[in-house]
PyMOL Python script that loads the backbone (N, CA, C, O; Angstrom):
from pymol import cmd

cmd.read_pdbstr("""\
ATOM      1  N   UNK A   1       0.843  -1.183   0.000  1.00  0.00           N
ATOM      2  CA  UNK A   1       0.000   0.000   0.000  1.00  0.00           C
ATOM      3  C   UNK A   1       0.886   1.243   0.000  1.00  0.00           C
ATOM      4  O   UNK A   1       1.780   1.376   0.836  1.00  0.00           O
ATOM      5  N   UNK A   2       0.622   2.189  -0.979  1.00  0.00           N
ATOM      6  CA  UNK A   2       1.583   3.124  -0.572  1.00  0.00           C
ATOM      7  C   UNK A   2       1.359   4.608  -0.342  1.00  0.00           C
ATOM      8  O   UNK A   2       1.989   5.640  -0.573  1.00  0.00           O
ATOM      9  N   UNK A   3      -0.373   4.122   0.481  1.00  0.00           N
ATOM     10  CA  UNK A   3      -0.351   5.457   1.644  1.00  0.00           C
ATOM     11  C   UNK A   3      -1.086   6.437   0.484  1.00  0.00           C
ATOM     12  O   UNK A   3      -1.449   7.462   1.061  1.00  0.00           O
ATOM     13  N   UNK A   4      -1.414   6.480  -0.867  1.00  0.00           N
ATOM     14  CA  UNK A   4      -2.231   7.187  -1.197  1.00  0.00           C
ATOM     15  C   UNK A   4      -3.534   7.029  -1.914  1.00  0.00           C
ATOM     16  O   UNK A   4      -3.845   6.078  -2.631  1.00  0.00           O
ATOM     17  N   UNK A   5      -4.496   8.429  -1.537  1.00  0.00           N
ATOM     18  CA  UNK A   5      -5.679   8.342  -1.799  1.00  0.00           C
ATOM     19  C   UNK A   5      -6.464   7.505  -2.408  1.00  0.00           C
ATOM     20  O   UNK A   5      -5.923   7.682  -3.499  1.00  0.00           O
ATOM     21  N   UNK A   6      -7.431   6.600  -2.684  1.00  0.00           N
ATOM     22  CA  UNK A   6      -8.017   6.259  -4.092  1.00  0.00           C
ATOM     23  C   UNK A   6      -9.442   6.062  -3.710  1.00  0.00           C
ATOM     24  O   UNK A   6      -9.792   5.397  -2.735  1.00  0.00           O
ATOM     25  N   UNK A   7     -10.363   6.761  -4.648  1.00  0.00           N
ATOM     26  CA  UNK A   7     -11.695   6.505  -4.718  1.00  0.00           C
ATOM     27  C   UNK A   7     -12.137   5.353  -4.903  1.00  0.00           C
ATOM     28  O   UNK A   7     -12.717   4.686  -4.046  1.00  0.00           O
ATOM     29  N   UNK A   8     -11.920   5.037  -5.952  1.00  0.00           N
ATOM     30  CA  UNK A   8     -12.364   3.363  -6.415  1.00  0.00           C
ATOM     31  C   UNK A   8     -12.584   2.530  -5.020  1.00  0.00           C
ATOM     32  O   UNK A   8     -13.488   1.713  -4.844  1.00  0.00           O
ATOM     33  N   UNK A   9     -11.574   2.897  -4.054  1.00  0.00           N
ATOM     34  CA  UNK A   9     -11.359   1.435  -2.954  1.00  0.00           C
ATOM     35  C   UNK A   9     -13.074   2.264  -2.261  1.00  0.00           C
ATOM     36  O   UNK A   9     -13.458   1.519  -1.359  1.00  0.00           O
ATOM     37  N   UNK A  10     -13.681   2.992  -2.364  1.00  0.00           N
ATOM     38  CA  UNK A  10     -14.970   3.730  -1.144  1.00  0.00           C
ATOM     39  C   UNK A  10     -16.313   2.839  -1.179  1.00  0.00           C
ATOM     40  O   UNK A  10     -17.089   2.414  -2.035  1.00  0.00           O
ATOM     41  N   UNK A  11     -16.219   2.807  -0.313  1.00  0.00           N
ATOM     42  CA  UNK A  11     -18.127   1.803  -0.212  1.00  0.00           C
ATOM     43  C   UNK A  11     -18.359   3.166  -0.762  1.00  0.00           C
ATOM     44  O   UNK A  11     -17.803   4.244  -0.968  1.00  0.00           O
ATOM     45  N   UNK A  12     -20.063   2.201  -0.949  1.00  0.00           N
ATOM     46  CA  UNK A  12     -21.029   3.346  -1.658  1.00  0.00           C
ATOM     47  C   UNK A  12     -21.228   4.424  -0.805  1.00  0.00           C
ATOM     48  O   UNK A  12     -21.514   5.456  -1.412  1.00  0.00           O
ATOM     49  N   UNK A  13     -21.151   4.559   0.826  1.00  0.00           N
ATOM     50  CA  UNK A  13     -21.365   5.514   1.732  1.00  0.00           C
ATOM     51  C   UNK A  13     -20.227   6.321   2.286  1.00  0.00           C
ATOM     52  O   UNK A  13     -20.141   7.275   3.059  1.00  0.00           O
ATOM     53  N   UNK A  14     -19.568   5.740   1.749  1.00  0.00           N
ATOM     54  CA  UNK A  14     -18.342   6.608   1.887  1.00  0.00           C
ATOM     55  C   UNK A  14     -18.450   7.690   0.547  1.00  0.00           C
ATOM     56  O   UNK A  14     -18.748   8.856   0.807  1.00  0.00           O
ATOM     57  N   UNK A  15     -18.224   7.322  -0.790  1.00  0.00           N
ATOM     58  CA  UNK A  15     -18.589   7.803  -1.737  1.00  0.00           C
ATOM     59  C   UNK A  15     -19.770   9.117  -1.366  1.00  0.00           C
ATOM     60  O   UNK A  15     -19.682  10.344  -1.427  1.00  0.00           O
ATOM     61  N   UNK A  16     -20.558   8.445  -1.080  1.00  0.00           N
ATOM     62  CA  UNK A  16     -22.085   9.302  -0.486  1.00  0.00           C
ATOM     63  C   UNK A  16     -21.750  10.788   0.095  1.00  0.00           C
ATOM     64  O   UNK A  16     -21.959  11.951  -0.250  1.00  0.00           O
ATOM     65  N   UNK A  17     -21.007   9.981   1.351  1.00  0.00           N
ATOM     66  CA  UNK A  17     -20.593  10.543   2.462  1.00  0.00           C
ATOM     67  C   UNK A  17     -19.598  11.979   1.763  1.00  0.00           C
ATOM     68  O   UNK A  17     -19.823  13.126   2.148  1.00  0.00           O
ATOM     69  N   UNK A  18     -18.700  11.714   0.891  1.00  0.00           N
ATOM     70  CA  UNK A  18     -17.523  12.719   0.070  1.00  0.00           C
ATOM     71  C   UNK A  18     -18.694  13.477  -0.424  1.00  0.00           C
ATOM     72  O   UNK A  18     -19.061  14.600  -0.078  1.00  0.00           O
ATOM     73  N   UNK A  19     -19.157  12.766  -1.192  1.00  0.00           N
ATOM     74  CA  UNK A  19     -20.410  13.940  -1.970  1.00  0.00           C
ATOM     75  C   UNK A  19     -20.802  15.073  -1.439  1.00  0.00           C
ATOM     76  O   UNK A  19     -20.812  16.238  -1.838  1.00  0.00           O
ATOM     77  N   UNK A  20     -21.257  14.324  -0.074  1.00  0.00           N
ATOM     78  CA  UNK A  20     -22.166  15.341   0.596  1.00  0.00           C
ATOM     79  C   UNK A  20     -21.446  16.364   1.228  1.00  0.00           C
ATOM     80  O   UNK A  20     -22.045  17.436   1.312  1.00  0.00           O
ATOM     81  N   UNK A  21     -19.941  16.291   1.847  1.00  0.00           N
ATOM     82  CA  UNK A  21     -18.837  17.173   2.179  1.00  0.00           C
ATOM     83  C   UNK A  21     -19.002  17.979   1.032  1.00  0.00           C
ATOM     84  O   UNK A  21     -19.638  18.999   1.297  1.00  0.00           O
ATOM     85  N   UNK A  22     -18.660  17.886  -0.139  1.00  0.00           N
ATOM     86  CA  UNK A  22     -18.390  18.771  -1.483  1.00  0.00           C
ATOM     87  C   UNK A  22     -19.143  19.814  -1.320  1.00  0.00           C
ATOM     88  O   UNK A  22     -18.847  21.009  -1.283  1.00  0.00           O
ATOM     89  N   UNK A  23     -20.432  19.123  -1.195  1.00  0.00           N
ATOM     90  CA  UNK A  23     -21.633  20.050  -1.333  1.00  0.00           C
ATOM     91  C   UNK A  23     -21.477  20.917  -0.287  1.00  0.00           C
ATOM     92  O   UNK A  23     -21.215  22.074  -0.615  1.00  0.00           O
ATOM     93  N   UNK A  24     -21.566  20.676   0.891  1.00  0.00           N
ATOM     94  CA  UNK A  24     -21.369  21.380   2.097  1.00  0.00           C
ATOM     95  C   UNK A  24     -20.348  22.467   2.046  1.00  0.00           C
ATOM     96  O   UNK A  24     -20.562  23.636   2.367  1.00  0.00           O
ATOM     97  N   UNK A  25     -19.394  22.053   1.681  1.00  0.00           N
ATOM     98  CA  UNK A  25     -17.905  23.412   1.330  1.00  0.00           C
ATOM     99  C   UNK A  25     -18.215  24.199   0.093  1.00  0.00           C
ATOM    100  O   UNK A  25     -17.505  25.162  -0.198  1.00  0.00           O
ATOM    101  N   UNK A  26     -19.229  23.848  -0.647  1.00  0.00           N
ATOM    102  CA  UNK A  26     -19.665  24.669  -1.764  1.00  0.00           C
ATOM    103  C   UNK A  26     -20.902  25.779  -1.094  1.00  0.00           C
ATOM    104  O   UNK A  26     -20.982  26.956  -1.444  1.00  0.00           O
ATOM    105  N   UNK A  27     -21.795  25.144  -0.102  1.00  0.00           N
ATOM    106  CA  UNK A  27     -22.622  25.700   0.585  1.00  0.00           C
ATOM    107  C   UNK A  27     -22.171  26.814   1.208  1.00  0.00           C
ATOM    108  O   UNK A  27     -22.656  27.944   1.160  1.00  0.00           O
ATOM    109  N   UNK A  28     -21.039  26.364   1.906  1.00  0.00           N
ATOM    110  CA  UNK A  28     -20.810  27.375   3.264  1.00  0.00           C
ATOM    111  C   UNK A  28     -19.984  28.342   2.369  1.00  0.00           C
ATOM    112  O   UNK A  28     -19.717  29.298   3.097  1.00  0.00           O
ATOM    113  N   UNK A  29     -19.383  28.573   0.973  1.00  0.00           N
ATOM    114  CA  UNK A  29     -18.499  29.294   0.649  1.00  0.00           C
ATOM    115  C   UNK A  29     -19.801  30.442   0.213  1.00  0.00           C
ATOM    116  O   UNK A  29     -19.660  31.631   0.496  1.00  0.00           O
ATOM    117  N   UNK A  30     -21.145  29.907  -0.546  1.00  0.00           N
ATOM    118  CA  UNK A  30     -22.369  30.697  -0.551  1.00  0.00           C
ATOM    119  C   UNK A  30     -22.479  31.747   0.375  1.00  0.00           C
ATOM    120  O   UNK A  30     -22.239  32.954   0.429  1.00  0.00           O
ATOM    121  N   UNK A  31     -23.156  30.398   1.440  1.00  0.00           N
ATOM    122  CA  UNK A  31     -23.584  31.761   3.058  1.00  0.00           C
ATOM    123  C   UNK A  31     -22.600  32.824   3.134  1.00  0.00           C
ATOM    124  O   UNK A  31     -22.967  33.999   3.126  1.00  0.00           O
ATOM    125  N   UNK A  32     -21.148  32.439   3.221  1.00  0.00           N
ATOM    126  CA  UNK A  32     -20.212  33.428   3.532  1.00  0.00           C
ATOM    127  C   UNK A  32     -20.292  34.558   2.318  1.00  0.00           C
ATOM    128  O   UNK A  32     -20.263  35.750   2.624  1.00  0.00           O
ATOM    129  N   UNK A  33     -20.405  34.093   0.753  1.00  0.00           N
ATOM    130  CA  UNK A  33     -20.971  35.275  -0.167  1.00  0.00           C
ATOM    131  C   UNK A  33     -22.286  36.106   0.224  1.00  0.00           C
ATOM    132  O   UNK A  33     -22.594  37.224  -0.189  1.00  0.00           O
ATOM    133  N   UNK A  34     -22.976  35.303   1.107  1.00  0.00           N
ATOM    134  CA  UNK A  34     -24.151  35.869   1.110  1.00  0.00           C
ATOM    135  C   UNK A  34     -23.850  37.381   2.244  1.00  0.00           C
ATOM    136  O   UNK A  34     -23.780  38.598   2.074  1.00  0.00           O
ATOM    137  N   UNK A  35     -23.733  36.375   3.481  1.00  0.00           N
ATOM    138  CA  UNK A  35     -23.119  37.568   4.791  1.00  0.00           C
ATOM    139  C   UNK A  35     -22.239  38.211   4.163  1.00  0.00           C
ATOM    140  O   UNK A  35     -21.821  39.215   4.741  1.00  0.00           O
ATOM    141  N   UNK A  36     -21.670  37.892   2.837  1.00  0.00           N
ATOM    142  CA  UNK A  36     -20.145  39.713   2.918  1.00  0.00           C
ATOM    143  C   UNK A  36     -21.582  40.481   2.172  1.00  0.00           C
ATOM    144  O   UNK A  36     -21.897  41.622   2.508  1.00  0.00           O
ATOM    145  N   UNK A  37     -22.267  39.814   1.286  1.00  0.00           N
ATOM    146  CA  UNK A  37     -23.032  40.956   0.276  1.00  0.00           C
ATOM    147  C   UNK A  37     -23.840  41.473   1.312  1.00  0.00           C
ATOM    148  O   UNK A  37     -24.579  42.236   0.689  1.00  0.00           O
ATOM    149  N   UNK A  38     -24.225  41.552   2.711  1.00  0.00           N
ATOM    150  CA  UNK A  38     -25.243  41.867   3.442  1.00  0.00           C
ATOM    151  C   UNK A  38     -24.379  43.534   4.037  1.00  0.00           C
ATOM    152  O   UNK A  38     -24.800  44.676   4.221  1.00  0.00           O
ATOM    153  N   UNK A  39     -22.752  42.735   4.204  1.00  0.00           N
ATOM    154  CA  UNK A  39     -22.070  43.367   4.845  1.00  0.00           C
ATOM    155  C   UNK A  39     -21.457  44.997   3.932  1.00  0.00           C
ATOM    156  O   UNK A  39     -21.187  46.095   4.419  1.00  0.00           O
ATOM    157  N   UNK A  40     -21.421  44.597   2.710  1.00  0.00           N
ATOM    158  CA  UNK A  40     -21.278  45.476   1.875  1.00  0.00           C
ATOM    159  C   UNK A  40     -21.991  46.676   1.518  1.00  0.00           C
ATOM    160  O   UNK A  40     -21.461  47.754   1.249  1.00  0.00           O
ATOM    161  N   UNK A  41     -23.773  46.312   1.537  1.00  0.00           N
ATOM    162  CA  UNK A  41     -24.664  47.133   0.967  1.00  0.00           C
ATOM    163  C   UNK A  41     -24.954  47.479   2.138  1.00  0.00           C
ATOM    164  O   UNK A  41     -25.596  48.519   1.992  1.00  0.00           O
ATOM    165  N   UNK A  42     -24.872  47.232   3.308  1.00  0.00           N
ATOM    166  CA  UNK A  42     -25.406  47.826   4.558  1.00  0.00           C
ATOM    167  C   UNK A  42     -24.184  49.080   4.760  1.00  0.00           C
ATOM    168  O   UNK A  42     -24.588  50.080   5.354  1.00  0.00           O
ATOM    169  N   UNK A  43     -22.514  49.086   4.238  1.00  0.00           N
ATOM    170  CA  UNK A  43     -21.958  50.039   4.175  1.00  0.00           C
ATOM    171  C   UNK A  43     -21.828  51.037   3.182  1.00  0.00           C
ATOM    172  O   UNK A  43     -21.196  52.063   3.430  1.00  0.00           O
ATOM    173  N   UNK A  44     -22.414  50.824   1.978  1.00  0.00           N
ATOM    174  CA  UNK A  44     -22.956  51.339   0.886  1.00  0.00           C
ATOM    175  C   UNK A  44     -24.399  52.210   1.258  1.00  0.00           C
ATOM    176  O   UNK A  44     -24.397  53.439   1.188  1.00  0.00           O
ATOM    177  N   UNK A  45     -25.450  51.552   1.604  1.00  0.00           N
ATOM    178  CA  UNK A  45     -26.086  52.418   2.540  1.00  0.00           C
ATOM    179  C   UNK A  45     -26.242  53.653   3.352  1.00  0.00           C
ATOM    180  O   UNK A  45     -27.086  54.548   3.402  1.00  0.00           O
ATOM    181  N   UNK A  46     -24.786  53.302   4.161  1.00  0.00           N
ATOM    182  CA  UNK A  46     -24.242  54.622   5.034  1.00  0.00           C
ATOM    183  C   UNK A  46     -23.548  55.373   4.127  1.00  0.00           C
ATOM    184  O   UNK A  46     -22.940  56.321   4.625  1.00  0.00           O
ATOM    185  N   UNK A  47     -23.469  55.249   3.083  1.00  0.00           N
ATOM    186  CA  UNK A  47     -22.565  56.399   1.967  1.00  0.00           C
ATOM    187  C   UNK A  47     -22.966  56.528   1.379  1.00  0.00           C
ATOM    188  O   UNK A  47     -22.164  56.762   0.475  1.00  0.00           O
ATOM    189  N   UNK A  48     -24.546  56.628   0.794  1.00  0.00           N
ATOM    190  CA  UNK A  48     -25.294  57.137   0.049  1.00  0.00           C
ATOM    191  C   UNK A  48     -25.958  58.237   0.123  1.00  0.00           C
ATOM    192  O   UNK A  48     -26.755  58.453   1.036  1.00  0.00           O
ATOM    193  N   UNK A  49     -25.757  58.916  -0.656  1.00  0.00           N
ATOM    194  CA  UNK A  49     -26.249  60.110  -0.587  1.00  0.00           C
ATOM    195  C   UNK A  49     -28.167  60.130  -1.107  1.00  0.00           C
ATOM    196  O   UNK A  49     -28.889  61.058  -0.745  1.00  0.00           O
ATOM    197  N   UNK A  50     -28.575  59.234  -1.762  1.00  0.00           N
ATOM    198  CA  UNK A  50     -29.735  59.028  -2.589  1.00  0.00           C
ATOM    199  C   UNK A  50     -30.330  57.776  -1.730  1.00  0.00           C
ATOM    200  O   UNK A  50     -29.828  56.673  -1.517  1.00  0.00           O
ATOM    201  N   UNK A  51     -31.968  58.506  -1.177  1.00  0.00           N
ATOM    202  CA  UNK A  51     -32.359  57.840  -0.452  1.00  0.00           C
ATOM    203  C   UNK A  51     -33.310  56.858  -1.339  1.00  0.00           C
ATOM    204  O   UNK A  51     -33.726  55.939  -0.633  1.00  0.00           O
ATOM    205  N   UNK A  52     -33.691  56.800  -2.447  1.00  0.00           N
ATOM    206  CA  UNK A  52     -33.872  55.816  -3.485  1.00  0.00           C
ATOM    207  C   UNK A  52     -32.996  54.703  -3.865  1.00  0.00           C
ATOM    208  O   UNK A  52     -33.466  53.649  -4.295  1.00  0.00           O
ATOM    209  N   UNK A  53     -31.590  54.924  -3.703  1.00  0.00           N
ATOM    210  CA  UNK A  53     -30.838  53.613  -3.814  1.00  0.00           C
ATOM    211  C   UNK A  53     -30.446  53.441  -2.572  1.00  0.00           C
ATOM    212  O   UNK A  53     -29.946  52.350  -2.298  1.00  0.00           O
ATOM    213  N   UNK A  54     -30.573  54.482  -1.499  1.00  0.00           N
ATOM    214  CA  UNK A  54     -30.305  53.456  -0.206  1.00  0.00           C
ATOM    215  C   UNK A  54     -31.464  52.471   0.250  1.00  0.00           C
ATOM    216  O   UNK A  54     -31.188  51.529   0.993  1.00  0.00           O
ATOM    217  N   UNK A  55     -32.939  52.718  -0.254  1.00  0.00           N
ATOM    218  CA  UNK A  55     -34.004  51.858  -0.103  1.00  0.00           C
ATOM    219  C   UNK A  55     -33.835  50.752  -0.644  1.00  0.00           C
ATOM    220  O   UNK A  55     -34.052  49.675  -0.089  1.00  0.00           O
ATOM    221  N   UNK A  56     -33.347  50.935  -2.019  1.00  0.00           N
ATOM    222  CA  UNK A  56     -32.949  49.649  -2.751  1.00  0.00           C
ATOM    223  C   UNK A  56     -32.404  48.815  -2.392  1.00  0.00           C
ATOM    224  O   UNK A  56     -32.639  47.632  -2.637  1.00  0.00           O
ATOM    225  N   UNK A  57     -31.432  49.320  -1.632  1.00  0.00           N
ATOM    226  CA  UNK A  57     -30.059  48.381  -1.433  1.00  0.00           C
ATOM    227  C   UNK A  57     -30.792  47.843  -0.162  1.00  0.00           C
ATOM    228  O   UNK A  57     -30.664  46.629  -0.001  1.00  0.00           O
ATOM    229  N   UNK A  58     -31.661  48.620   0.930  1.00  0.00           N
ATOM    230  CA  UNK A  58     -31.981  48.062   1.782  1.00  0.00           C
ATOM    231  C   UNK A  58     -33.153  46.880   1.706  1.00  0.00           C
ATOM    232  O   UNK A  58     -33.421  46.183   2.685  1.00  0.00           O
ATOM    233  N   UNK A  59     -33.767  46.755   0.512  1.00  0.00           N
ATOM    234  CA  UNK A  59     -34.764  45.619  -0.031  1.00  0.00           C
ATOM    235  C   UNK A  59     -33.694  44.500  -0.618  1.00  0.00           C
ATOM    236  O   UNK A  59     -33.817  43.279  -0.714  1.00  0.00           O
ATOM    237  N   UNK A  60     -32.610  45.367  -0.970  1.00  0.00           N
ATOM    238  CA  UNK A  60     -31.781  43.649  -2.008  1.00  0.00           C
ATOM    239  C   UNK A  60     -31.201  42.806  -0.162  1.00  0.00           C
ATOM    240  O   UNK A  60     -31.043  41.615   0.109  1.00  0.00           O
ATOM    241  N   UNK A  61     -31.074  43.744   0.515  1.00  0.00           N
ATOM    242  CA  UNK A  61     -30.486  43.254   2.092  1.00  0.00           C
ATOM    243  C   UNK A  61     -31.179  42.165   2.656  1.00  0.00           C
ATOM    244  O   UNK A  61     -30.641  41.183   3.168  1.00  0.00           O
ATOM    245  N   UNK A  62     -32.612  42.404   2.528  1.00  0.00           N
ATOM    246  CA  UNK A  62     -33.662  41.749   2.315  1.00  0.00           C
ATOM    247  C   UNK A  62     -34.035  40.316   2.303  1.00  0.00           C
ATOM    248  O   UNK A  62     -34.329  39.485   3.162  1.00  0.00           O
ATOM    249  N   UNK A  63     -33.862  40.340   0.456  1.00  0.00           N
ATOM    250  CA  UNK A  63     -33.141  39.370  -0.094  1.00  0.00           C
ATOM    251  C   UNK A  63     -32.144  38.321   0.388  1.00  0.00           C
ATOM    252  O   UNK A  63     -32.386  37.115   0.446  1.00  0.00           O
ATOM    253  N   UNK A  64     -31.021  38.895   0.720  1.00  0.00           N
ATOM    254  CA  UNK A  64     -29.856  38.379   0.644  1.00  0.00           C
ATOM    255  C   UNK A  64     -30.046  37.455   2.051  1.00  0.00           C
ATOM    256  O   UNK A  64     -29.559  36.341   2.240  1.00  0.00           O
ATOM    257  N   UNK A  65     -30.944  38.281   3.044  1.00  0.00           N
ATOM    258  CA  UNK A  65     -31.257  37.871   4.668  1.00  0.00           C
ATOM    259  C   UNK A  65     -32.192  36.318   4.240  1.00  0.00           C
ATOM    260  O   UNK A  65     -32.069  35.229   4.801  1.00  0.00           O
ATOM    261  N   UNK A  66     -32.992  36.621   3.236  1.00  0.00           N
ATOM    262  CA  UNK A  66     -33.612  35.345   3.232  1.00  0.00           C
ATOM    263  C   UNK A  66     -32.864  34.127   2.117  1.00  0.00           C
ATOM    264  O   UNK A  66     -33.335  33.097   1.634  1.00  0.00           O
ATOM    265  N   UNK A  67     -31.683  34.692   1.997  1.00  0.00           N
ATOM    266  CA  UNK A  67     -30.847  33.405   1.042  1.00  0.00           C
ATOM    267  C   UNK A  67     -30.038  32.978   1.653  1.00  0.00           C
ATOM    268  O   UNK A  67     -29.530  31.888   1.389  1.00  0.00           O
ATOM    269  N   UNK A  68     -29.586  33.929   2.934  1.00  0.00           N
ATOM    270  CA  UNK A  68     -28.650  33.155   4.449  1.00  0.00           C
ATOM    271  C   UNK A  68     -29.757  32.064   5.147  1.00  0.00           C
ATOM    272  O   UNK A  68     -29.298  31.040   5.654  1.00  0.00           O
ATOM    273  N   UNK A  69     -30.953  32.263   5.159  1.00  0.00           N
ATOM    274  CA  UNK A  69     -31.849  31.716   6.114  1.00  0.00           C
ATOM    275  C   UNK A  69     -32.154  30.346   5.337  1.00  0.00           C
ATOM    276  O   UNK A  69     -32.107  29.318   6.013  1.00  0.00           O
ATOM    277  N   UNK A  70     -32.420  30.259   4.167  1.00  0.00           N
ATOM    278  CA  UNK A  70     -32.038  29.227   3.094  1.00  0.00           C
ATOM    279  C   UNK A  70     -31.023  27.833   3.082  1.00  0.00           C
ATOM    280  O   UNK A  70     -31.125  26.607   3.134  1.00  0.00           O
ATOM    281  N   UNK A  71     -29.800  29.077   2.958  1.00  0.00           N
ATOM    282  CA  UNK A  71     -28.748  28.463   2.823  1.00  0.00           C
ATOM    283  C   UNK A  71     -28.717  27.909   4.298  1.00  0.00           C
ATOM    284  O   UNK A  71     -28.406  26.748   4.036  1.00  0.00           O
ATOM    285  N   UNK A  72     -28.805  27.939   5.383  1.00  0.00           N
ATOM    286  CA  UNK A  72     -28.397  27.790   6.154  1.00  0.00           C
ATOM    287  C   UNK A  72     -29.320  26.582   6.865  1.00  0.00           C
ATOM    288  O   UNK A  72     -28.892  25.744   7.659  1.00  0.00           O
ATOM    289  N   UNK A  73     -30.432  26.683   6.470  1.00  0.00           N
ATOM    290  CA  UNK A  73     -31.433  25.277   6.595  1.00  0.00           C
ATOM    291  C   UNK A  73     -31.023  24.207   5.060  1.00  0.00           C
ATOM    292  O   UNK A  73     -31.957  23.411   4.960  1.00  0.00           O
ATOM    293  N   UNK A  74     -30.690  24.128   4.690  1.00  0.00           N
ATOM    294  CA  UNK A  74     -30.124  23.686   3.461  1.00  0.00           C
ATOM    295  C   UNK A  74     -28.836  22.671   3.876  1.00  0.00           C
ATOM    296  O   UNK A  74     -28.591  21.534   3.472  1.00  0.00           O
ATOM    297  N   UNK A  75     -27.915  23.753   5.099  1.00  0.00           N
ATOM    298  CA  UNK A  75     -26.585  22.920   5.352  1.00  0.00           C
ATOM    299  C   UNK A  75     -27.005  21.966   6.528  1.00  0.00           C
ATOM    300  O   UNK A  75     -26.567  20.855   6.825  1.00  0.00           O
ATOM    301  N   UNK A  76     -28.316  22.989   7.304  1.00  0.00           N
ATOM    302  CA  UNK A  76     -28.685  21.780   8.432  1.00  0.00           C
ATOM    303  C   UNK A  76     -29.310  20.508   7.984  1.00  0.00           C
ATOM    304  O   UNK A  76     -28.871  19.437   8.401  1.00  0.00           O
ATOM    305  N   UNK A  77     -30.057  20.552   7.366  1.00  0.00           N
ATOM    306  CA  UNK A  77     -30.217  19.289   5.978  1.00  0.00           C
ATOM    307  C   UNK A  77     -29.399  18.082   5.759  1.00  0.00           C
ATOM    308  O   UNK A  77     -29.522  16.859   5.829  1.00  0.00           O
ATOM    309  N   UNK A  78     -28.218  19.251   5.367  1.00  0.00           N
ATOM    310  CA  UNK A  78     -27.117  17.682   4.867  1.00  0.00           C
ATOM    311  C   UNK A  78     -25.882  17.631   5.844  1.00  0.00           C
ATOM    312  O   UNK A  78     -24.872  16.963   5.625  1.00  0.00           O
ATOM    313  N   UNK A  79     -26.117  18.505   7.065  1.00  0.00           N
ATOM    314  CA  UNK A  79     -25.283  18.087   7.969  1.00  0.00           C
ATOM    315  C   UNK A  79     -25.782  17.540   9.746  1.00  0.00           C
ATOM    316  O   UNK A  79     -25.956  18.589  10.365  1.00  0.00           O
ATOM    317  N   UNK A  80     -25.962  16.709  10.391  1.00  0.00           N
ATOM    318  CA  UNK A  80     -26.738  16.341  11.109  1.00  0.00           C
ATOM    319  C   UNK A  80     -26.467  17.430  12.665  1.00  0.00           C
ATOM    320  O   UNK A  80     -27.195  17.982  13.489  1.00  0.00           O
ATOM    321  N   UNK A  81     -24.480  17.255  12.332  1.00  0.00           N
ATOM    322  CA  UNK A  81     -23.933  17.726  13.581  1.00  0.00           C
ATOM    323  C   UNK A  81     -24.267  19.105  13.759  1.00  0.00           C
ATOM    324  O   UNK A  81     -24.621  19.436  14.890  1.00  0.00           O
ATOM    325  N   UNK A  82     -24.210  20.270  12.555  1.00  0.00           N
ATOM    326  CA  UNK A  82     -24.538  21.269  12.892  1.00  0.00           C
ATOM    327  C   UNK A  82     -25.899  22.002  13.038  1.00  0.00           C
ATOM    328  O   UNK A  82     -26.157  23.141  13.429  1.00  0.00           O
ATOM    329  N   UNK A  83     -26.891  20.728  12.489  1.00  0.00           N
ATOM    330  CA  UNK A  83     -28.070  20.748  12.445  1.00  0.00           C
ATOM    331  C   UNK A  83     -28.159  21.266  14.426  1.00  0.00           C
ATOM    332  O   UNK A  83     -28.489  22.274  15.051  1.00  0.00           O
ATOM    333  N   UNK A  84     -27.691  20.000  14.732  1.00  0.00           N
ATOM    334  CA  UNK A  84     -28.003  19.707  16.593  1.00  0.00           C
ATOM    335  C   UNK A  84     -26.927  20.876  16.877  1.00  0.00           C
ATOM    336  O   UNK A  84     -27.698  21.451  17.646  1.00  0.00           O
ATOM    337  N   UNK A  85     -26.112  21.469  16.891  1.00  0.00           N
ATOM    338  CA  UNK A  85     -25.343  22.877  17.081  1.00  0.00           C
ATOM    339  C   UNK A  85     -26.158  24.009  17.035  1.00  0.00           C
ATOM    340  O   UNK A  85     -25.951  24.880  17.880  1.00  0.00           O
ATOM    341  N   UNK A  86     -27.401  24.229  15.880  1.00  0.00           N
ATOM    342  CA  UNK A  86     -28.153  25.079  16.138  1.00  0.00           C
ATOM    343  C   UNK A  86     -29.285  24.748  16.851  1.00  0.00           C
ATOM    344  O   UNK A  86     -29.816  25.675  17.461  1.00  0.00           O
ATOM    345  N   UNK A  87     -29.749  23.731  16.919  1.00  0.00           N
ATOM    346  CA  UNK A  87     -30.497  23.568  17.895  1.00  0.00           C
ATOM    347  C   UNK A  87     -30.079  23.521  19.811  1.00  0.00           C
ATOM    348  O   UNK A  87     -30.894  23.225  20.685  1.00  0.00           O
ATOM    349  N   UNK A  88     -28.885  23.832  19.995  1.00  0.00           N
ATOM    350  CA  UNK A  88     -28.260  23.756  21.306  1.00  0.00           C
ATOM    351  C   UNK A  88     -28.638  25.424  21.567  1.00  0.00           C
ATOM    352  O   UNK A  88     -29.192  25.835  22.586  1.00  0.00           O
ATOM    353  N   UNK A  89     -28.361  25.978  20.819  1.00  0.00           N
ATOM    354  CA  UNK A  89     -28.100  27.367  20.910  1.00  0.00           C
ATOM    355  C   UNK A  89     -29.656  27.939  20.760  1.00  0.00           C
ATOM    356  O   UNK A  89     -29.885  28.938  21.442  1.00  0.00           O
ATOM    357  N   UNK A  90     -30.332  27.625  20.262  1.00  0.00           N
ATOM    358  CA  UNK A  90     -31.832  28.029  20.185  1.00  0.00           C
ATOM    359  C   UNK A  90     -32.619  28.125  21.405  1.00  0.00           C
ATOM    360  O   UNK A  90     -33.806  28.444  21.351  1.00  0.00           O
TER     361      UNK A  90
END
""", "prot")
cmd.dss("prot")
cmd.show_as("cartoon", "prot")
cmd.util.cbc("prot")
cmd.orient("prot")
C-alpha cells in the first residue's frame, strides 16, 4: 500500500458521504458570499447620498437575509452535527 488516496477502494457511503462534504464546502463558501453581500450594501447604505438607492439596497439586504436563512437550513439538511449545534443554541 503506498499510503495514497483512491476513490475506487470507497463503499457506496463513503462515496455518499464525500459527496455530501463537497456540497457542504460549496454551501458554506455561498452563506459566507451571502453575509459579505449583506455586509457590503449595509456600508454602501451609510454612503449614500440618494435615499432611493439606499431603499434599494436596503430591499436587495432583504433578499440576501432570506438566502442566508435558506442556505443555512439547506446545510442543516445535509449536515446532522450542525443541524443539533443550532439547535443547542436556540
Amino acid at each position: 500500500m503506498n499510503g495514497s488516496f483512491n476513490e475506487e477502494n470507497l463503499s457506496p457511503e463513503e462515496e455518499k458521504r464525500m459527496l455530501i462534504e463537497d456540497d457542504l464546502d460549496l454551501l458554506r463558501e455561498d452563506l459566507v458570499g451571502e453575509l459579505q453581500a449583506i455586509n457590503q450594501y449595509q456600508e454602501h447604505i451609510e454612503s449614500l447620498g440618494s435615499e432611493e438607492a439606499a431603499a434599494t439596497l436596503e430591499h436587495i439586504i432583504e433578499e440576501e437575509k432570506e438566502h442566508v436563512a435558506e442556505l443555512v437550513k439547506l446545510i442543516q439538511s445535509l449536515d446532522p452535527v450542525q443541524a443539533d449545534k443550532f439547535r443547542e443554541v436556540s
